[in-house]
N, C-alpha and C positions, 0 to 999 in steps of 0.2 A: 572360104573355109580354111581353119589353121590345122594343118599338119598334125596326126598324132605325134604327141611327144615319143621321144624314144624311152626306149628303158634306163640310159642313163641318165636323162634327164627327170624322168620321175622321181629316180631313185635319190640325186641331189635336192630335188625340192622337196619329199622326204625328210631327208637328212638337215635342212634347214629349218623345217619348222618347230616354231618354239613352244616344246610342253607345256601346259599348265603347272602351275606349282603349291601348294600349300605350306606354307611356312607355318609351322610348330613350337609353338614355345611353353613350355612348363616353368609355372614361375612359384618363389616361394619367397615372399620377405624379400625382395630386390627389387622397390618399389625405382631408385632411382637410374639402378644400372635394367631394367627391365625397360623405361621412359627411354635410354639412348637406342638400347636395342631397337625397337619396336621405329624408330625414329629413321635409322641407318636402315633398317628394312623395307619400311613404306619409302623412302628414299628413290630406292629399287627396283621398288616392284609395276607389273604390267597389270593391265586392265582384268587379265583372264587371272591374276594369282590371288592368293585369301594369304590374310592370318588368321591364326587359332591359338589363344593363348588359353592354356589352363591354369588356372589359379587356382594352388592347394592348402586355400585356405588362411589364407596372407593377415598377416595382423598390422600391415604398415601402410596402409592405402594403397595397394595394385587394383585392386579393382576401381574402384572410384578413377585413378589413374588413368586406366585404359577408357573406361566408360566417356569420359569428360574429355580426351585429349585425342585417341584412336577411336573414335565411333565405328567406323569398317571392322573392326576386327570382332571377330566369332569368338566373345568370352563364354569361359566354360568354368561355371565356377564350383569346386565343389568345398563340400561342410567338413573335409577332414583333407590332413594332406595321405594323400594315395600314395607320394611316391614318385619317384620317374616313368617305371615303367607303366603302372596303373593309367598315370594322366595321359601319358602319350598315347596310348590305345585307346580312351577317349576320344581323342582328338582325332585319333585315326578314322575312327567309326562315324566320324561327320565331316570329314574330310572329300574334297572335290576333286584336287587337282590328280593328275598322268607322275608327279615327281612328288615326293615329301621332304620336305628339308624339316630335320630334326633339330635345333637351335636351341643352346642353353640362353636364360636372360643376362647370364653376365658378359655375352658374348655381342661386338658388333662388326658389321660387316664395311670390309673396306672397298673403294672404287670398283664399278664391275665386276664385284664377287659373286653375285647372284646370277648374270647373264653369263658368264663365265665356268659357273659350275652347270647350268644348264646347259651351255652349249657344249661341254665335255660330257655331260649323260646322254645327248642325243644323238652324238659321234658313235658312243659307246654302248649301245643300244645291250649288250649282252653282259654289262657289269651290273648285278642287284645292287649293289650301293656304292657307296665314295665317300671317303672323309676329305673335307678341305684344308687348305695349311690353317695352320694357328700361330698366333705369333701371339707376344707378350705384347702388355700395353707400352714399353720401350720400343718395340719393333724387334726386339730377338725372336729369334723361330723358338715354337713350343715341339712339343714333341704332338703329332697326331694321326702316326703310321707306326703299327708293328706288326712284325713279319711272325711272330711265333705265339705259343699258350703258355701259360702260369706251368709249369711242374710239364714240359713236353718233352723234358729229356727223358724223364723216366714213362714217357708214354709208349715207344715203343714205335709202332707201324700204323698206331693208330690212326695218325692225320695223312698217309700215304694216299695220293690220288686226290687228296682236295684240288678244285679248280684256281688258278693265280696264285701268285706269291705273298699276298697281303693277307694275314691270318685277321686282321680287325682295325678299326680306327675309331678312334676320342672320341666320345659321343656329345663332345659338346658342340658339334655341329656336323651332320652324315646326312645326306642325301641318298634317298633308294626311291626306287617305283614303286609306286602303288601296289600295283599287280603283284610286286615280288613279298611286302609285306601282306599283305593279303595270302598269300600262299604258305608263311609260313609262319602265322598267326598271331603276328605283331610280336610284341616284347614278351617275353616272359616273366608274367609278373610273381614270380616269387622274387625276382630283385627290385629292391624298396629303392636303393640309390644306388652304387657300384656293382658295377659288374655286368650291366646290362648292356653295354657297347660289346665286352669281350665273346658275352654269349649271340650277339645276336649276329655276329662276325661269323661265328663259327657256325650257328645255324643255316644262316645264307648261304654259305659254303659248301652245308652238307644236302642242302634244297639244289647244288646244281650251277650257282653263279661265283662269278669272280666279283673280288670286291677292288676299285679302282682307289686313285687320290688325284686329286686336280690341286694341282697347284698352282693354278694360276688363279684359284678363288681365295683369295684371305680374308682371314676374321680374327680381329684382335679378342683373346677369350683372358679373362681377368682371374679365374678360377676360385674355387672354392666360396663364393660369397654367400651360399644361403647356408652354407656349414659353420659359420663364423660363431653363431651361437651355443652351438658342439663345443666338450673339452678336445684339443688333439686325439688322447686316448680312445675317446668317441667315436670318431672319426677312423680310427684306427683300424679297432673293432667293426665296423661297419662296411669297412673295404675287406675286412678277412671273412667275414659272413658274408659276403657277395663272391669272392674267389672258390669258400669253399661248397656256396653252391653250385657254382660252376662244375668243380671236381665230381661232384655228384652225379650232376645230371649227365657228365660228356665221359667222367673215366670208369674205369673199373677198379671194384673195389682193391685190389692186391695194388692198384697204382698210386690211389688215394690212400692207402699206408705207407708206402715208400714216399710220398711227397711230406708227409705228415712229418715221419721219421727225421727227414734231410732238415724240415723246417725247425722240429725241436733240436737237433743237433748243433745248427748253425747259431740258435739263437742261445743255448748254453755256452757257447766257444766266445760268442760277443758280450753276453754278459760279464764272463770272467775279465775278457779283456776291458772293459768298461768300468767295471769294476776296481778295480787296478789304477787306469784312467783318471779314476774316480775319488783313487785317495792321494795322487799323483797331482792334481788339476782339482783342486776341493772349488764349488760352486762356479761351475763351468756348466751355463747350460744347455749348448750344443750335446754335452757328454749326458746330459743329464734326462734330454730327450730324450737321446738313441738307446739307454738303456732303460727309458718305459717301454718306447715301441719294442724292444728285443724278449723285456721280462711280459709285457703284454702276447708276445708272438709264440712266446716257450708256453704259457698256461693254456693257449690258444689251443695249440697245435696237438696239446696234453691231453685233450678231454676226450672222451668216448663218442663216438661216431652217434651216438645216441642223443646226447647234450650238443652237439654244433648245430 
């Protein structure tokens, strides 16, 4: 007869076994960077993990794609595009595994990124989620940790007592538990596309957990590619309507006028200067940018709490 294990020794074999996983992908029009993705994935993956791509509505061949090339994988296809958040709560809701890795399709994954970012959630058993590093398709680091919120100087005391130092991480690729999405009822889908990482940072947060980064997981993420048919202004637009949902749901209203305020001010002060710039530097279009995003930010920031 063999000896009851001890309690340390429970507790490391525990601590070694390897979660199940669902990898996540919402895809739109990235038929060919969606093919690497999904590639460097199954790559990866173990016997107990799934994919789950949702396709919203793709006019370029992903479906057919996946169909013909990943047969394993759980396509979810729907008749309209939903969105970030919409599809990924989809996905959630027929999802199997103990871990959910949330993965944009322009993004893929480099050597042992996958067992890697598992084996740091399983350490970490008390972080609801983790962002992984990112890096450019050159190997420069991306940016895929930040420590604070949109407009928190003028928040006050309000984020005082959150659990960890990381207020949220790039959603093009976050790893959370099951259970912890589940609790705090997936994405919030009034974000169409930006802004859903920053809120669901902060929700996790106010459910209770700390949110981690592993960096020892990298994923080279290409950015922007299903936006590419968007004007920049577009796009602009699109990331200030996801920020100032944000404000909505997490501030008070006397904070979301002082943010409002700082923004139209700032973007008055830039225009002028740009302006200027502008007859200084005639058909310069780096200048020529910054003063749509500034005169798009001032009209933005302009309008009645009513119209945003």
């Amino acid at each position: 007869m063999q000896p009851e294990a001890t309690k340390e020794n429970r507790m490391s074999t525990a601590q070694t076994q390897r979660s199940s996983v669902s990898i996540i992908v919402v895809s739109y029009n990235t038929v060919e960077l969606l093919r690497d993705c999904l590639a460097s994935v199954y790559a990866q993956c173990r016997a107990d993990d799934e994919v789950l791509v949702v396709d919203n509505a793709s006019r370029d061949g992903s479906v057919e794609m996946v169909k013909k090339e990943f047969a394993d994988t759980v396509l979810l296809e729907s008749q309209s595009n939903l969105g970030f958040a919409k599809a990924n709560n989809q996905a959630i809701s027929k999802a199997a595994g103990e871990l959910l890795w949330f993965l944009n399709p322009d993004a893929r994954l480099e050597p042992g990124a996958l067992d890697a970012a598992v084996a740091f959630m399983n350490r970490n058993r008390s972080v609801g989620m983790a962002g992984t590093a990112l890096i450019h398709p050159d190997g420069s680091p991306q940016p895929s940790v930040e420590y604070g919120y949109p407009g928190q100087t003028y928040a006050g005391s309000l984020f005082d007592g959150l659990p960890g130092k990381i207020a949220w991480v790039v959603g093009a690729s976050i790893f959370a538990w099951r259970r912890v999405m589940d609790t705090v009822g997936g994405f919030d889908e009034r974000f169409f596309l930006y802004g859903e990482d920053l809120d669901l940072g902060l929700t996790v947060r106010k459910a209770g957990w700390p949110i981690g980064f592993i960096k020892d997981s990298v994923v080279t993420h290409y950015g922007g590619e299903s936006e590419r048919s968007f004007t920049p202004e577009a796009v602009i637009e699109k990331k200030l309507k996801g920020e100032m949902i944000f404000y909505r749901k997490h501030y008070p209203r006397e904070t979301i006028h002082r943010i409002k305020r700082k923004n139209r001010i700032q973007a008055a002060w830039r225009l002028i200067t740009l302006y200027i710039l502008r007859l200084l530097v005639p058909n310069n279009p780096t200048v020529a940018r910054k003063y749509s995003f500034y005169l798009l930010s001032w009209r933005f920031f302009g309008k009645s709490n009513a119209t945003l």
